[in-house]
C-alpha positions in Angstrom: 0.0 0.0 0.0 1.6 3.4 -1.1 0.8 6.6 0.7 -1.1 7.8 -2.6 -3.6 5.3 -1.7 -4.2 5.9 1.6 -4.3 9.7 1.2 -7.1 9.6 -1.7 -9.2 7.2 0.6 -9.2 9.5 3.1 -10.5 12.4 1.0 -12.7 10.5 -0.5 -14.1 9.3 3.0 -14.5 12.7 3.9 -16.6 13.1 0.6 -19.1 10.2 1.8 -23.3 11.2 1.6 -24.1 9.7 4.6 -26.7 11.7 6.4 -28.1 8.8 7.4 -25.8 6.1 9.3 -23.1 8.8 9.9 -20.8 6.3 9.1 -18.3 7.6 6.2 -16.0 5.3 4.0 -13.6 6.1 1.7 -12.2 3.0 -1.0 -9.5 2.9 -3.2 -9.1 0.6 -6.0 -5.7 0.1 -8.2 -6.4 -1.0 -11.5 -3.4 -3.3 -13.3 -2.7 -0.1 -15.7 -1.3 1.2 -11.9 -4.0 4.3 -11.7 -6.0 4.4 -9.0 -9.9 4.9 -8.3 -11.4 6.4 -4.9 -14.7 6.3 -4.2 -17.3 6.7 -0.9 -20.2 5.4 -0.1 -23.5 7.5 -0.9 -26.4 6.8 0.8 -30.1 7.2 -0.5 -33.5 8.1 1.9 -34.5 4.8 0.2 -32.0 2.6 1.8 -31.0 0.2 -0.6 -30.7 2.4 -3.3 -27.2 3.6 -2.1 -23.7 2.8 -3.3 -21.0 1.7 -1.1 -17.3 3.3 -1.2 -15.8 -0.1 -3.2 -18.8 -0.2 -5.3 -18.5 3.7 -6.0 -14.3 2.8 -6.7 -14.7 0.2 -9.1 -17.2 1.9 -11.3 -14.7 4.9 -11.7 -12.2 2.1 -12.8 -14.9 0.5 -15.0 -15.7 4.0 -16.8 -11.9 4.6 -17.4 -11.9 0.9 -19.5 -9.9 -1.0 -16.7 -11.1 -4.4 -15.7 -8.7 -6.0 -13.5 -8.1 -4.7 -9.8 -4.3 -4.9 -8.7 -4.8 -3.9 -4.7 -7.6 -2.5 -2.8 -7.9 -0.6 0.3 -11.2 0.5 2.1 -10.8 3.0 5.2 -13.6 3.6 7.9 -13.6 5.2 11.3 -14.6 2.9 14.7 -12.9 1.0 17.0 -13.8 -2.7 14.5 -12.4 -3.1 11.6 -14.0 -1.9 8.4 -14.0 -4.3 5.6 -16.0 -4.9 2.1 -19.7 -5.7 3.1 -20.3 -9.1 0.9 -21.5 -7.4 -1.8 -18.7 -5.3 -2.6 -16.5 -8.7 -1.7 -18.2 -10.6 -4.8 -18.0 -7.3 -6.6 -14.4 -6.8 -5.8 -14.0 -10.5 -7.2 -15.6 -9.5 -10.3 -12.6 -7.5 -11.3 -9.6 -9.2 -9.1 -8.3 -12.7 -8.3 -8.4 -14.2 -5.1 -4.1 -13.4 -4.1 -5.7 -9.2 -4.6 -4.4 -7.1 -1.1 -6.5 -5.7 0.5 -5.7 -3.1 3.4 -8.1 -2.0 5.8 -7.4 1.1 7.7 -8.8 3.9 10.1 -8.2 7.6 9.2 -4.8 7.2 10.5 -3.0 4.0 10.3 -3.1 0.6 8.3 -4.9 -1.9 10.6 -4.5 -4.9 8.6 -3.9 -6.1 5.2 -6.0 -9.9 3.9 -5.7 -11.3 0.4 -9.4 -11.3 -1.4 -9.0 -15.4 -0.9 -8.9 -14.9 2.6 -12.5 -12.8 2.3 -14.3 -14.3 0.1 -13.1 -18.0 0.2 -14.2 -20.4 -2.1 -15.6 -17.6 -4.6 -17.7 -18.1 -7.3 -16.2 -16.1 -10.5 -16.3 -15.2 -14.1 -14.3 -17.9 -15.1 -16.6 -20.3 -13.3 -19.0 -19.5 -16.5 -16.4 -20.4 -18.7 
């Protein structure tokens, strides 16, 4: 994870549209071309019409014609750690392989960093419609 990362998720956190939960996130995704994609989470008065941070990352990736995710990281504030819900994990696995970092950090530090594999074992995939 390279500072570049971790700043833009930050900003991007502090971007979020959540007058609802309260509960900012900011999500960077690096795309194999080595650019990288921040996003945050927006929420919507009709609840599941809202887009999460990772969600909000890859689509910038997807409009800029990448498809493949090099390294993620997602940041959120709270004493737990903040990781993609299961949606953005199956999205995420759209895009990347299963040996894909991902960091997960506060506002201030790197708390820890897990492979995709390690979140979303035994994944189901495009190439499982092959």
């Amino acid at each position: 994870m390279d500072s570049q990362m971790f700043d833009l998720a930050r900003d991007a956190m502090a971007k979020a549209h959540a007058p609802y939960s309260r509960f900012h996130v900011g999500a960077v995704v690096k795309g194999a071309n080595g650019r990288l994609y921040a996003g945050c989470n927006v929420e919507n008065a009709a609840y599941p019409q809202g887009n999460c941070a990772e969600t909000s990352a890859i689509s910038a990736m997807v409009l800029d014609g990448e498809t493949r995710i090099a390294e993620v990281l997602v940041m959120g504030a709270g004493e737990g750690l903040v990781t993609p819900c299961g949606g953005c994990r199956q999205r995420i696995r759209e895009f990347a392989t299963d040996d894909v970092p991902i960091h997960i950090c506060s506002p201030d530090e790197l708390r820890r960093t897990v492979t995709l594999g390690e979140l979303l074992p035994l994944s189901f995939g495009p190439e499982n419609l092959r």
